[in-house]
Every structure is written in C-alpha cells, then in structure tokens.
C-alpha positions as CSV (number, residue, x, y, z in Angstrom):
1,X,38.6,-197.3,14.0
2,X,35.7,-197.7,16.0
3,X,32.8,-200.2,15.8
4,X,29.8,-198.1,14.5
5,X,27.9,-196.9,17.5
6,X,24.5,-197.2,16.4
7,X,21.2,-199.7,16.0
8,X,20.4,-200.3,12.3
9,X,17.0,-198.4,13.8
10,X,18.8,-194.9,14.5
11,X,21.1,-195.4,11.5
12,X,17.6,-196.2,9.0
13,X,16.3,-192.4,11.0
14,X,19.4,-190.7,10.5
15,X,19.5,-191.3,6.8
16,X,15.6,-190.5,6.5
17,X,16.3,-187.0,8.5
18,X,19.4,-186.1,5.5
19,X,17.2,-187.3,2.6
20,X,14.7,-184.6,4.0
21,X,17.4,-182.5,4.6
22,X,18.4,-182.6,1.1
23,X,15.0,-182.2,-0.1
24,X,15.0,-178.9,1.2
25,X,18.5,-178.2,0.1
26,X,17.4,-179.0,-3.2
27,X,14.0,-176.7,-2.9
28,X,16.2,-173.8,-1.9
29,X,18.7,-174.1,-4.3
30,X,15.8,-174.0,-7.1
31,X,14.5,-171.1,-5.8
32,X,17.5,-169.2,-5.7
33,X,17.8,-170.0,-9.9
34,X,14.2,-169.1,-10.1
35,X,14.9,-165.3,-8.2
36,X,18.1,-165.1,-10.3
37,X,16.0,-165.4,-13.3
38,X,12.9,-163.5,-12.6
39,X,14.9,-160.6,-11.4
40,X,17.4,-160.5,-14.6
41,X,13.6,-159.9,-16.7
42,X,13.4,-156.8,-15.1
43,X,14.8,-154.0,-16.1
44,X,15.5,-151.1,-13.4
45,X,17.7,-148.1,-12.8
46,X,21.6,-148.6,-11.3
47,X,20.7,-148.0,-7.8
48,X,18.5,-151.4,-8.8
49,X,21.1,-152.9,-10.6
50,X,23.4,-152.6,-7.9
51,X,21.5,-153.4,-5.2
52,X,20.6,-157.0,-7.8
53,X,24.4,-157.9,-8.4
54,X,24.5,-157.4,-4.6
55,X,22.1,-160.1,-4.0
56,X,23.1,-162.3,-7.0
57,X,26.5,-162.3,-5.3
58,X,25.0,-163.2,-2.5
59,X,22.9,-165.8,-3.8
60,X,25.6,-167.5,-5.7
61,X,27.5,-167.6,-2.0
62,X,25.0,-169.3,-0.4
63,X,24.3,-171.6,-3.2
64,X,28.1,-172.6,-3.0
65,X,27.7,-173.2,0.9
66,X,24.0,-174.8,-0.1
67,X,26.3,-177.4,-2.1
68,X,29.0,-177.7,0.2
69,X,26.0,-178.8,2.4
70,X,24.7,-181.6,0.2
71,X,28.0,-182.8,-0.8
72,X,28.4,-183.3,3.0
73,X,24.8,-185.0,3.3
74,X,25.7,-187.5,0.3
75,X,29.1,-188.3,1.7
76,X,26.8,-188.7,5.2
77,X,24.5,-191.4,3.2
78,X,27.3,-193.3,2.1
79,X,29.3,-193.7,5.6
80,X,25.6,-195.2,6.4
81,X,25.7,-197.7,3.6
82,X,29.5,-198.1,4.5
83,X,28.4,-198.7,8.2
84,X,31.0,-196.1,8.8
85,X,28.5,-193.3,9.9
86,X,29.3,-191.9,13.1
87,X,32.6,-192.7,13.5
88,X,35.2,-188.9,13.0
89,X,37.1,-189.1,9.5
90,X,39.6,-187.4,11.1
91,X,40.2,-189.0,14.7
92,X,37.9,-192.5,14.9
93,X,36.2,-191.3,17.2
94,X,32.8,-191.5,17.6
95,X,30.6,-188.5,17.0
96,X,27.9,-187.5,19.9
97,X,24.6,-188.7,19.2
98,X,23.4,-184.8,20.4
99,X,26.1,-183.6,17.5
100,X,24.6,-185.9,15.0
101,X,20.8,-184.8,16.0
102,X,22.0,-181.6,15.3
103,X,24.0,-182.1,12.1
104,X,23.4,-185.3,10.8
105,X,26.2,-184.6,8.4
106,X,28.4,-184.4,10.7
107,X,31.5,-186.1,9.5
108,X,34.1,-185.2,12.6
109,X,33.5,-184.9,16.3
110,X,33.1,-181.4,17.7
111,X,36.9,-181.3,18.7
112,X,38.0,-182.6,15.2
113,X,35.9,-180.3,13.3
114,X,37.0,-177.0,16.1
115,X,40.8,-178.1,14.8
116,X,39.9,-178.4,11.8
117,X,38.2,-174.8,11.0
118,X,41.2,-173.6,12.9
119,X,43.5,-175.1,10.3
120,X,41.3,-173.6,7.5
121,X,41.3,-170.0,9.2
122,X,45.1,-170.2,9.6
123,X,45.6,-171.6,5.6
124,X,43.0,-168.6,4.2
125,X,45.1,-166.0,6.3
126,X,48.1,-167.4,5.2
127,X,46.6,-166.9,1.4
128,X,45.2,-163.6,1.9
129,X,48.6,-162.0,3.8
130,X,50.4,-163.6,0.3
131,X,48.4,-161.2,-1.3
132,X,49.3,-158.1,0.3
C-alpha cells in the first residue's frame, strides 16, 4: 500500500468538507421523515394516494442511497484518522486529488470504482435473469 499522499493540512480540509457533507445528509434525511409524516395526516382521494405511495417509495430510495452515502462518509473519516485516506481499498493506489475534491468519499480510484460497478451490474443481472 501506498504512503498517504497528502499534508496533514489537506487531510484536516478533507474531513471538514465530509462533516459538512454529512450535515446536509443528515438535514435531508430529516426532511424526508418530516414529508413522510405530514403527508400521511392528510387524507385525499386514490389518485392522491397513489401518487403519495409513489413518492414514499421514492423517498424511502433515496433515503437508502442518502445512507449508503453517509456510511461511505464515516468509513471516509476513519481512513483519515487511520492515515489511510486516499489510498484505493481495492488496488493501493492513490486516489486523484480532482476525484477526491469531487467525492471526498471516495474510497477507490476512478478505474477501481468503473470495475467495480461493472461487477455489481453483472451480479444484479445475474439475480434478476434467476428470476425469470
């Protein structure tokens, strides 16, 4: 594994930019819950109800993908206390500064992460064609 590329300056900014990021997380998540519960109090007729499981369904998917996220940014904190932040889990590599910028959760270099999602398409379509 590689020697972690980065001054304990731009490691002290990248952990300040994912406990913002988290903030928001956070704040989004809550108000999802809120317009969950607000819109349950009122009562409508089924083209309302159907069009509010739509969106309930929809919220709950992005509150899955909103804590996919911030399990992504606390696993990102601890690489920076481990000194390990910046370095691929998959390869050793060590992820772009312009990557990280971008994602600061980042947790593979671009390459690892295109091979990975392949993988993942390839294992869903695999479990989806077992179904047919």
């Amino acid at each position: 594994m590689k020697k972690n590329p980065f001054t304990e300056k731009e490691l002290k900014d990248f952990k300040s930019t994912l406990l913002e990021k988290k903030t928001r997380v956070l704040k989004e998540i809550q108000e999802h819950s809120d317009e969950a519960h607000h819109e349950a109090d009122e009562p409508g007729d089924l083209v309302d109800m159907a069009s509010e499981l739509l969106e309930k369904e929809l919220n709950l998917t992005l509150t899955e993908k909103e804590k996919e996220i911030l399990n992504d940014i606390d696993e990102a904190l601890e690489r920076i206390a481990k000194k390990t932040f910046g370095i691929c889990v998959d390869t050793g590599e060590v992820i772009s500064k312009v990557r990280l910028k971008a994602i600061p959760e980042a947790k593979r270099t671009l390459e690892a992460q295109e091979a990975f999602d392949k993988i993942q398409r390839e294992k869903r379509k695999r479990l989806l064609d077992s179904y047919k």
